[in-house]
mmJSON file of the N, C-alpha and C atoms, coordinates in Angstrom:
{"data_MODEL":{"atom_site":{
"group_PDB":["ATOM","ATOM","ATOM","ATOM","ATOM","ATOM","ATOM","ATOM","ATOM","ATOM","ATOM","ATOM","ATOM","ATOM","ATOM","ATOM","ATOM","ATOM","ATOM","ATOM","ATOM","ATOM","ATOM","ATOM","ATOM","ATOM","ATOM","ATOM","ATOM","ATOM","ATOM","ATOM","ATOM","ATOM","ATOM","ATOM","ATOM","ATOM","ATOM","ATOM","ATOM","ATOM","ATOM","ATOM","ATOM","ATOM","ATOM","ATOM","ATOM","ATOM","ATOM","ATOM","ATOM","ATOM","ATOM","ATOM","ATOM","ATOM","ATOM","ATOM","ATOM","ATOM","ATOM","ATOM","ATOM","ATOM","ATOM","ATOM","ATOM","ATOM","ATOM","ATOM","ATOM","ATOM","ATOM","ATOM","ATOM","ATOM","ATOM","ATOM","ATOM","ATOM","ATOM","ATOM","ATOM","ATOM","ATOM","ATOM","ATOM","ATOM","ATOM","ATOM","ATOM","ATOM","ATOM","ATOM","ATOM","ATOM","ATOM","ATOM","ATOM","ATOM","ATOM","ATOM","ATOM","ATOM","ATOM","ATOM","ATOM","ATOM","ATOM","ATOM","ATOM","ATOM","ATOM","ATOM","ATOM","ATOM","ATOM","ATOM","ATOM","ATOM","ATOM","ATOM","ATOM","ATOM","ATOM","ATOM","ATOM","ATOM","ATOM","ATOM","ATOM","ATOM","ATOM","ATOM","ATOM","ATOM","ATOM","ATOM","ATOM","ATOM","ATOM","ATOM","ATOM","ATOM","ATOM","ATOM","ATOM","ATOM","ATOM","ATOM","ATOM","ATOM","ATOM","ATOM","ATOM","ATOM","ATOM","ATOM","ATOM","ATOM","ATOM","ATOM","ATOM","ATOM","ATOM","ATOM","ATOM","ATOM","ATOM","ATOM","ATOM","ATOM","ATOM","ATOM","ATOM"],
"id":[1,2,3,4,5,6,7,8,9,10,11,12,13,14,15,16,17,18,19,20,21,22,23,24,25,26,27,28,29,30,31,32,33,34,35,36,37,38,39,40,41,42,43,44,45,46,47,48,49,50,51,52,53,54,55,56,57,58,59,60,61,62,63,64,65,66,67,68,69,70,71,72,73,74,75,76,77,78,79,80,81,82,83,84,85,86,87,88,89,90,91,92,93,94,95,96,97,98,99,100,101,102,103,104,105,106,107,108,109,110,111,112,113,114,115,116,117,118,119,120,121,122,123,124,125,126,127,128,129,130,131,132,133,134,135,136,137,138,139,140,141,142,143,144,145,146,147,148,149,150,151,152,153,154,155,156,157,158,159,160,161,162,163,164,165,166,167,168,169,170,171,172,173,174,175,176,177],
"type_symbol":["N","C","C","N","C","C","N","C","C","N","C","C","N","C","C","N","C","C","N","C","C","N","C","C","N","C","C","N","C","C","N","C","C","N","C","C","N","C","C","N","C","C","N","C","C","N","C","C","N","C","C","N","C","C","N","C","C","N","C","C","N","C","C","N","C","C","N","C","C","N","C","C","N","C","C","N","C","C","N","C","C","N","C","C","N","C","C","N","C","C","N","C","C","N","C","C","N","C","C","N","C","C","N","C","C","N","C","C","N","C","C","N","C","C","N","C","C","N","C","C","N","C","C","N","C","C","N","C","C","N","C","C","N","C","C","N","C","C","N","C","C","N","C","C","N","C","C","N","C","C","N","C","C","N","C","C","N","C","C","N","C","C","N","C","C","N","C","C","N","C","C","N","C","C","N","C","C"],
"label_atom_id":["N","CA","C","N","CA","C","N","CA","C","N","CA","C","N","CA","C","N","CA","C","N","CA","C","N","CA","C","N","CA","C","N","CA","C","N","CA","C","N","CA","C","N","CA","C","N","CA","C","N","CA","C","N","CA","C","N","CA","C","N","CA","C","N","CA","C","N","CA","C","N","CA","C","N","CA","C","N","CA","C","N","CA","C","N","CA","C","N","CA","C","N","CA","C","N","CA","C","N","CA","C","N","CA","C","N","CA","C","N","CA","C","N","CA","C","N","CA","C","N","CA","C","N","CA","C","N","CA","C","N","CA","C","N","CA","C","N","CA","C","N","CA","C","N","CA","C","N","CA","C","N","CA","C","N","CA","C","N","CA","C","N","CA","C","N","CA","C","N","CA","C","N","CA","C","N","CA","C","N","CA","C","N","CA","C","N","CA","C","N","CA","C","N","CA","C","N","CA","C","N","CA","C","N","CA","C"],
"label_alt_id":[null,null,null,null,null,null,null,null,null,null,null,null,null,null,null,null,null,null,null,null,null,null,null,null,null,null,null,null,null,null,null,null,null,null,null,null,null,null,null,null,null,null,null,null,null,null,null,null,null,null,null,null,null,null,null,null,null,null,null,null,null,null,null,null,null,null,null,null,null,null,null,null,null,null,null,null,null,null,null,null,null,null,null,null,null,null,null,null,null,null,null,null,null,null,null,null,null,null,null,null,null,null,null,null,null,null,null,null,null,null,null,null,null,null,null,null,null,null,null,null,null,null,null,null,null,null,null,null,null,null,null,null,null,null,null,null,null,null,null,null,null,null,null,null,null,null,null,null,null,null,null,null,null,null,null,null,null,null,null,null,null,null,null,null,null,null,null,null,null,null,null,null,null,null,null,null,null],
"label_comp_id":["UNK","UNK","UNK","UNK","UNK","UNK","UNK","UNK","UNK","UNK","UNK","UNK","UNK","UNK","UNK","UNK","UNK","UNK","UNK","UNK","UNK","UNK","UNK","UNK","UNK","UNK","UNK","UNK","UNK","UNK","UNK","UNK","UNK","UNK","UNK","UNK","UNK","UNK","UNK","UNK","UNK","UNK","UNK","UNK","UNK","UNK","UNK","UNK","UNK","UNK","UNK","UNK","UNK","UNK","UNK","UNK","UNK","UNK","UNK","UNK","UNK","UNK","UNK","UNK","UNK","UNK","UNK","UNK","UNK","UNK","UNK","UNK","UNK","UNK","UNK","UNK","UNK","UNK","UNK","UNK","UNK","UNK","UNK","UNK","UNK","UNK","UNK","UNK","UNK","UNK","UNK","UNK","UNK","UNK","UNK","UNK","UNK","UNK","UNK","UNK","UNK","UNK","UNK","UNK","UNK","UNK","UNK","UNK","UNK","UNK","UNK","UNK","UNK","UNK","UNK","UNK","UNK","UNK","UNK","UNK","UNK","UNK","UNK","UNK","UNK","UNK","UNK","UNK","UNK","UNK","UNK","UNK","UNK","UNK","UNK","UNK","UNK","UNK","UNK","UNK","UNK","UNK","UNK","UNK","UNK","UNK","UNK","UNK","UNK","UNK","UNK","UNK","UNK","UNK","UNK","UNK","UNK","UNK","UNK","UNK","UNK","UNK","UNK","UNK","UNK","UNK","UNK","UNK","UNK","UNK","UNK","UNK","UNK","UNK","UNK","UNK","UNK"],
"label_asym_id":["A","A","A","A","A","A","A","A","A","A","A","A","A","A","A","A","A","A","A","A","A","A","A","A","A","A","A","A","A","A","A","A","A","A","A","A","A","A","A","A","A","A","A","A","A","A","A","A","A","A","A","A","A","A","A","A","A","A","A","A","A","A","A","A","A","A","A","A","A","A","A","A","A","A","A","A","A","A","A","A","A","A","A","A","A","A","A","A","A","A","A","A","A","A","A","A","A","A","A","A","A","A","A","A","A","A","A","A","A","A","A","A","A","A","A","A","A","A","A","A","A","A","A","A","A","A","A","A","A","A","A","A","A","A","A","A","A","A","A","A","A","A","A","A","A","A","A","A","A","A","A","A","A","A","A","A","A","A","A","A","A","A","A","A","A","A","A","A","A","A","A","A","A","A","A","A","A"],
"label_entity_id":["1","1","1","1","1","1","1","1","1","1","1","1","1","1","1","1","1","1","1","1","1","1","1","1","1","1","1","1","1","1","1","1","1","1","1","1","1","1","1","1","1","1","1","1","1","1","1","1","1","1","1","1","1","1","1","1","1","1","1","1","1","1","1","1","1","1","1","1","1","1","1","1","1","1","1","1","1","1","1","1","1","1","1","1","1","1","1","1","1","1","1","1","1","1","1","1","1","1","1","1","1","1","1","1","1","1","1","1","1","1","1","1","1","1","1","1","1","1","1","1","1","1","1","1","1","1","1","1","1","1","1","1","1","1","1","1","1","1","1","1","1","1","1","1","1","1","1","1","1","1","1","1","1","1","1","1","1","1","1","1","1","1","1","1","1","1","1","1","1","1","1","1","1","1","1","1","1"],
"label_seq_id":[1,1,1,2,2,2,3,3,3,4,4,4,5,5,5,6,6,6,7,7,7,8,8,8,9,9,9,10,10,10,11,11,11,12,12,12,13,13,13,14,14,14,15,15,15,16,16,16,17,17,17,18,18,18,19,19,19,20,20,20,21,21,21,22,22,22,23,23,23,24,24,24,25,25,25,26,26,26,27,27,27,28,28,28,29,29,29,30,30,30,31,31,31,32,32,32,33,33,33,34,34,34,35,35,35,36,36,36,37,37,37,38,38,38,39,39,39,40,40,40,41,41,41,42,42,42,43,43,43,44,44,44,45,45,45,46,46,46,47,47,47,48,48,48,49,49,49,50,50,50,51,51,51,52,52,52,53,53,53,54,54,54,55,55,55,56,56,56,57,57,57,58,58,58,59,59,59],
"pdbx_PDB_ins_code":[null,null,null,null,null,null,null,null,null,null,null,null,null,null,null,null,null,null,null,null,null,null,null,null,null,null,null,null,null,null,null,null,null,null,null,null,null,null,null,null,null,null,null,null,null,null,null,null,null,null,null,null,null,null,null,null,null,null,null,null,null,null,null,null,null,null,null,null,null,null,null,null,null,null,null,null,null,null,null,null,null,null,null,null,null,null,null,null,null,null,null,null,null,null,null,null,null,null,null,null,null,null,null,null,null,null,null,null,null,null,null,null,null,null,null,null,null,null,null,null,null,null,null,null,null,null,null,null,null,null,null,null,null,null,null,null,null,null,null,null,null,null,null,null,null,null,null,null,null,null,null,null,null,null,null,null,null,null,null,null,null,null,null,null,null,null,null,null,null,null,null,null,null,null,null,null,null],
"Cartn_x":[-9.915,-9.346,-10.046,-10.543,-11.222,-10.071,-9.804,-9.188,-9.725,-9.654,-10.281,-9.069,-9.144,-8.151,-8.228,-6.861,-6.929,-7.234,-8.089,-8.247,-7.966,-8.207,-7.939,-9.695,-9.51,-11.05,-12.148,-13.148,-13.684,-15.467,-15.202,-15.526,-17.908,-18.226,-19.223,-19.732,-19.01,-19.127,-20.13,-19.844,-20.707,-22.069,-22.595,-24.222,-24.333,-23.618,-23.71,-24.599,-23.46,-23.519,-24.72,-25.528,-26.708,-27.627,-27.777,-29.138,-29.167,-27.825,-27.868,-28.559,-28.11,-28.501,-30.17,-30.384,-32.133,-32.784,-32.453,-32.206,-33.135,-31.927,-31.802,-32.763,-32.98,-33.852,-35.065,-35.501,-37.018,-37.142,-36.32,-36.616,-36.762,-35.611,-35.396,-35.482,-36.269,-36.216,-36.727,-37.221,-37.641,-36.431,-35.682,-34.667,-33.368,-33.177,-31.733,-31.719,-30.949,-31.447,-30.422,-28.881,-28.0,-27.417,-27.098,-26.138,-25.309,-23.581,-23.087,-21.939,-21.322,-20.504,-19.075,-18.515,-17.024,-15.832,-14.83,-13.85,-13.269,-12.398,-11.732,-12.363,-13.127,-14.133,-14.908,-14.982,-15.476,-14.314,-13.258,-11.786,-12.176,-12.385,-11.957,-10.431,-9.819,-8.277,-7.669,-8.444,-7.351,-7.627,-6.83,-6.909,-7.667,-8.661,-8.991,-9.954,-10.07,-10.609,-12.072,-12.57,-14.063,-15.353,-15.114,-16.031,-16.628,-17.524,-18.392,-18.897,-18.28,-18.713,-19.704,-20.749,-21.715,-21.419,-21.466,-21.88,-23.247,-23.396,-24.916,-25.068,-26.063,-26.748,-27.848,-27.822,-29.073,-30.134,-31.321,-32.186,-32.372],
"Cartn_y":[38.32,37.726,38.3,37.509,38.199,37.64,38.916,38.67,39.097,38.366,38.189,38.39,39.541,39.666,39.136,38.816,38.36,39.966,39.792,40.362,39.774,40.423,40.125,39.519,38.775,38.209,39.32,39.24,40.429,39.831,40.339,39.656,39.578,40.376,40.126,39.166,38.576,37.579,36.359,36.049,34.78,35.586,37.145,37.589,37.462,37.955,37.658,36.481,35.253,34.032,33.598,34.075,33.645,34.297,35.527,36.213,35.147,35.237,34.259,32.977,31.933,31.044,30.964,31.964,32.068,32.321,33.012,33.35,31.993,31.134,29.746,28.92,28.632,27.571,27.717,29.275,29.813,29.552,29.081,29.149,27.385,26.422,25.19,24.336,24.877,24.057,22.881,22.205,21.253,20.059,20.834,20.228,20.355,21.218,21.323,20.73,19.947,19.516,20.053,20.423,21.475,22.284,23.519,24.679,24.702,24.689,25.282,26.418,27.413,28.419,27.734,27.532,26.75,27.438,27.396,27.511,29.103,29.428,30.667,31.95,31.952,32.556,32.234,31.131,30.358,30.474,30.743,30.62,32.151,32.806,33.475,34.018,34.959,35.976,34.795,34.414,33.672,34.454,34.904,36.08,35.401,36.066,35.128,36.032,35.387,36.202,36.724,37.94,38.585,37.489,36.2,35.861,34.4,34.229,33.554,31.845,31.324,29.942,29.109,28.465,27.974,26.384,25.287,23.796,24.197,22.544,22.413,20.615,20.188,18.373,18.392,17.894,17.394,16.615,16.614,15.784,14.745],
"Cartn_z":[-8.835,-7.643,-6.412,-5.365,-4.525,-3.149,-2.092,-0.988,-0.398,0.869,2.045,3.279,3.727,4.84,6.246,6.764,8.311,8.998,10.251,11.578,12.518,13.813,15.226,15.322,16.253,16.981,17.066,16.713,16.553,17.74,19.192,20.083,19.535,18.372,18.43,17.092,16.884,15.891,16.378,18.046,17.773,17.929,18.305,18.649,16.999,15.974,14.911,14.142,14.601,14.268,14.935,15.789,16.542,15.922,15.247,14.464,13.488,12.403,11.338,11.724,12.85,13.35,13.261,14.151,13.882,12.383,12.109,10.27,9.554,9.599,9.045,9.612,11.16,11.345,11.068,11.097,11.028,9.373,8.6,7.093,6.562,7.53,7.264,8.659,9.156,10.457,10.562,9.293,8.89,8.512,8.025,7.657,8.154,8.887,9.96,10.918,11.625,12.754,13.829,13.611,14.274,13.64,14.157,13.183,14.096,13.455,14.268,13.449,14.539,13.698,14.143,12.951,13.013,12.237,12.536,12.005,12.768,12.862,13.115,13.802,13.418,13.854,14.988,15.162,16.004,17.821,17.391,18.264,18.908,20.396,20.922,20.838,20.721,20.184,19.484,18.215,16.749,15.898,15.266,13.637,13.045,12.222,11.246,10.117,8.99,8.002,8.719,8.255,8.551,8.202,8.05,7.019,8.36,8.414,9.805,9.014,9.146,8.633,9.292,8.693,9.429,9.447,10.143,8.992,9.869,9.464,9.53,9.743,10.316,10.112,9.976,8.91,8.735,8.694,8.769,9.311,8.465],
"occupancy":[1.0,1.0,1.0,1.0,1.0,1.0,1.0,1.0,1.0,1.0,1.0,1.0,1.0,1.0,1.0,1.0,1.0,1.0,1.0,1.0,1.0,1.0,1.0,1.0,1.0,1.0,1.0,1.0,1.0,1.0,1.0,1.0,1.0,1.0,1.0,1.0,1.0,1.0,1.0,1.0,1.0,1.0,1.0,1.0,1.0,1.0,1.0,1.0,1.0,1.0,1.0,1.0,1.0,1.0,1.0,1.0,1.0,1.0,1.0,1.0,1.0,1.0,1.0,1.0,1.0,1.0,1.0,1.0,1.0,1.0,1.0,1.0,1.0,1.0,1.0,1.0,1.0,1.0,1.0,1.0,1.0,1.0,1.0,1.0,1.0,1.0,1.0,1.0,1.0,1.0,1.0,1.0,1.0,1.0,1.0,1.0,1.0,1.0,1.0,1.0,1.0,1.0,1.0,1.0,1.0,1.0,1.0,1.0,1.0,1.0,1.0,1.0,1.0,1.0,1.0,1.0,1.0,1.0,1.0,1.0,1.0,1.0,1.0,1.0,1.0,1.0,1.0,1.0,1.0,1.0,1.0,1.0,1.0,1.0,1.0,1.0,1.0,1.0,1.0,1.0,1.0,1.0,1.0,1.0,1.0,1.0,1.0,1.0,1.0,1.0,1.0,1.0,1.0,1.0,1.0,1.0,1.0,1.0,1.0,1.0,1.0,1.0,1.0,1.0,1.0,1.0,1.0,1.0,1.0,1.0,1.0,1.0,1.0,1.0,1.0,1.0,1.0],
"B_iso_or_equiv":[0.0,0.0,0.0,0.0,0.0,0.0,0.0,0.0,0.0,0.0,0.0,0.0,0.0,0.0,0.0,0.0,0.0,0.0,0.0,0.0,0.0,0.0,0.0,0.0,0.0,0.0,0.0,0.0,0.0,0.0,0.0,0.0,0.0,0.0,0.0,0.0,0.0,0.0,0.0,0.0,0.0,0.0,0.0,0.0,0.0,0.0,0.0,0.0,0.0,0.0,0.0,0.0,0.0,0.0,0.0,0.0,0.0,0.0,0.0,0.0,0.0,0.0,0.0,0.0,0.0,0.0,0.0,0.0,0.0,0.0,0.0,0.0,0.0,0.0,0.0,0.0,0.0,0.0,0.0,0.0,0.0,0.0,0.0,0.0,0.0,0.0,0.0,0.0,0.0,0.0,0.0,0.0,0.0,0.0,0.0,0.0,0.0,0.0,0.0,0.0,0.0,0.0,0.0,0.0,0.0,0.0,0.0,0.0,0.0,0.0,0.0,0.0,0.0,0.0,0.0,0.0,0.0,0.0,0.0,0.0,0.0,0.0,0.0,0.0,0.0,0.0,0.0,0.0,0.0,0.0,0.0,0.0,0.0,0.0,0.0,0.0,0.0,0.0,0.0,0.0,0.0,0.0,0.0,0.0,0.0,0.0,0.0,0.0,0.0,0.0,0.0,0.0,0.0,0.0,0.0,0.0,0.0,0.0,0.0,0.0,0.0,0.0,0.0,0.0,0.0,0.0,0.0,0.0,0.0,0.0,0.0,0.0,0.0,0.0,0.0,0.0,0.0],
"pdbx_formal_charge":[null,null,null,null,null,null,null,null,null,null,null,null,null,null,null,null,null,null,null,null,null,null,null,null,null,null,null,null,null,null,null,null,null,null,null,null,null,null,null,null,null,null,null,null,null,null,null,null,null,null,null,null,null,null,null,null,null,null,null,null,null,null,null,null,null,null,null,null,null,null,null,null,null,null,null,null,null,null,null,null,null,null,null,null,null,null,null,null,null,null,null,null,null,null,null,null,null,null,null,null,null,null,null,null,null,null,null,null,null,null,null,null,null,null,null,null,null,null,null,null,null,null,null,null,null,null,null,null,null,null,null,null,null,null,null,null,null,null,null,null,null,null,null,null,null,null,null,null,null,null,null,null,null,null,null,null,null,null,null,null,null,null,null,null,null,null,null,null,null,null,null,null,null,null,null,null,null],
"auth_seq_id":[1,1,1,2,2,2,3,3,3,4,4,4,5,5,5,6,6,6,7,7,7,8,8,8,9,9,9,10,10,10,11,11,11,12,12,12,13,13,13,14,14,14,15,15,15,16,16,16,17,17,17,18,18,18,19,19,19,20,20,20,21,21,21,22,22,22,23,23,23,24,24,24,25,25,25,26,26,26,27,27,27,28,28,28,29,29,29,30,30,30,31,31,31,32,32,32,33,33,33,34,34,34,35,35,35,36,36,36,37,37,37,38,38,38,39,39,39,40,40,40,41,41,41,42,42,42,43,43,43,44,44,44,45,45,45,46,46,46,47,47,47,48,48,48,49,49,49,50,50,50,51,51,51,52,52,52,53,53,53,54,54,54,55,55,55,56,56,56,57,57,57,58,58,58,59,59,59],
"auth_comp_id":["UNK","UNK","UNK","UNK","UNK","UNK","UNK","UNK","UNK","UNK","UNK","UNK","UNK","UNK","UNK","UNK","UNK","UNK","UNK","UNK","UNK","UNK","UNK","UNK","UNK","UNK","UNK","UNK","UNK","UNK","UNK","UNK","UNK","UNK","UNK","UNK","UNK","UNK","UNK","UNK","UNK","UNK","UNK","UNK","UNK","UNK","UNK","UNK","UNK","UNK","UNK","UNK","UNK","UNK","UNK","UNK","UNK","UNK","UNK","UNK","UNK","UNK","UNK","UNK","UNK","UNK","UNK","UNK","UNK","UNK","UNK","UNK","UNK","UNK","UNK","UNK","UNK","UNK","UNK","UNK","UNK","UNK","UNK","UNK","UNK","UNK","UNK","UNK","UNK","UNK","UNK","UNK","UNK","UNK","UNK","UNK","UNK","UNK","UNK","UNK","UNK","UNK","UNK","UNK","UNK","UNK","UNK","UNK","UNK","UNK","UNK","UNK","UNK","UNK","UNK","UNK","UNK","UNK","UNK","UNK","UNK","UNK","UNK","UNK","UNK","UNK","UNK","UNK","UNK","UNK","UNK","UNK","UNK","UNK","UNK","UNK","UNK","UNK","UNK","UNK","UNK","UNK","UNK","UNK","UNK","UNK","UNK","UNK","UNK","UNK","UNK","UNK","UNK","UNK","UNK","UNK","UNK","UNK","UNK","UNK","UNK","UNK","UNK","UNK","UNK","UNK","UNK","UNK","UNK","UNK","UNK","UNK","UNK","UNK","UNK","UNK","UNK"],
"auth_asym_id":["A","A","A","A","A","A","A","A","A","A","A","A","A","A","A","A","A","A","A","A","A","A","A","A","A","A","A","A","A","A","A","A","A","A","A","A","A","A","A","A","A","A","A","A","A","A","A","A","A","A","A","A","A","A","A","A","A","A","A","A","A","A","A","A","A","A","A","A","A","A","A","A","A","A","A","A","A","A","A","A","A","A","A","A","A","A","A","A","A","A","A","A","A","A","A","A","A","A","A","A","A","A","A","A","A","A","A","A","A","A","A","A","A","A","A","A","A","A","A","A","A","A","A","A","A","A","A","A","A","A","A","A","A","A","A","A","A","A","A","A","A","A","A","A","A","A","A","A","A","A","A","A","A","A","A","A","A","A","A","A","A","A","A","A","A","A","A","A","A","A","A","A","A","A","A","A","A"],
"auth_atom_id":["N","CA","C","N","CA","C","N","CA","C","N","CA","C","N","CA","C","N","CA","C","N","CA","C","N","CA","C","N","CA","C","N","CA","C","N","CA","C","N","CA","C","N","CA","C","N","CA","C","N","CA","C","N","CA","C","N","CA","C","N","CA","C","N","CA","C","N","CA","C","N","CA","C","N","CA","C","N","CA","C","N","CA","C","N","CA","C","N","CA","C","N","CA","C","N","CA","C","N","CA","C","N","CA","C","N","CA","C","N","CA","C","N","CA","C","N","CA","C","N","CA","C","N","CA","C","N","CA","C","N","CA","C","N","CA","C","N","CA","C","N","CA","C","N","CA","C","N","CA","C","N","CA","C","N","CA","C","N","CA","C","N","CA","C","N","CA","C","N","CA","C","N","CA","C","N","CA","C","N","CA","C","N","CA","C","N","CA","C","N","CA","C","N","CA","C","N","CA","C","N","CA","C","N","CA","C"],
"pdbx_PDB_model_num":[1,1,1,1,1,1,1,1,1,1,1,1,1,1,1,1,1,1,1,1,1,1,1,1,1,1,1,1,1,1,1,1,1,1,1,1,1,1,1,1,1,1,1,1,1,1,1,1,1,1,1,1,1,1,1,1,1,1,1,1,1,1,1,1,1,1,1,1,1,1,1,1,1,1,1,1,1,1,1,1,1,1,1,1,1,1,1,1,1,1,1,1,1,1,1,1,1,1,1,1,1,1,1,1,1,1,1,1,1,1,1,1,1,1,1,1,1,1,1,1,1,1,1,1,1,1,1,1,1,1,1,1,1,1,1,1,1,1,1,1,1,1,1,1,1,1,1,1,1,1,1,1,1,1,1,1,1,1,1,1,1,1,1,1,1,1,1,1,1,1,1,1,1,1,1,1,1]
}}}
């Protein structure tokens, strides 16, 4: 069983979500055409699990 706990907003998630961001396009930039970081994480002071969700569109 794997759990995944709630936190408080953890304010450096989106510099996070922006290395990852670069991460990804420099590998598929052929094929991504937007990233974005969604869900809970995404929310300035909403609890939410540690875990940074990406979607994505593609080209």
């Amino acid at each position: 069983m794997v759990v995944i706990a709630e936190r408080d907003y953890d304010p450096a998630w989106p510099e996070i979500y922006t290395i990852i961001e670069h991460s990804i396009k420099g590998k598929l930039w052929v094929t991504i055409l937007k990233i974005y970081l969604v869900r809970s994480t995404a929310v300035p002071d909403l609890i939410s699990k540690s875990v940074i969700d990406i979607g994505y569109i593609k080209n």
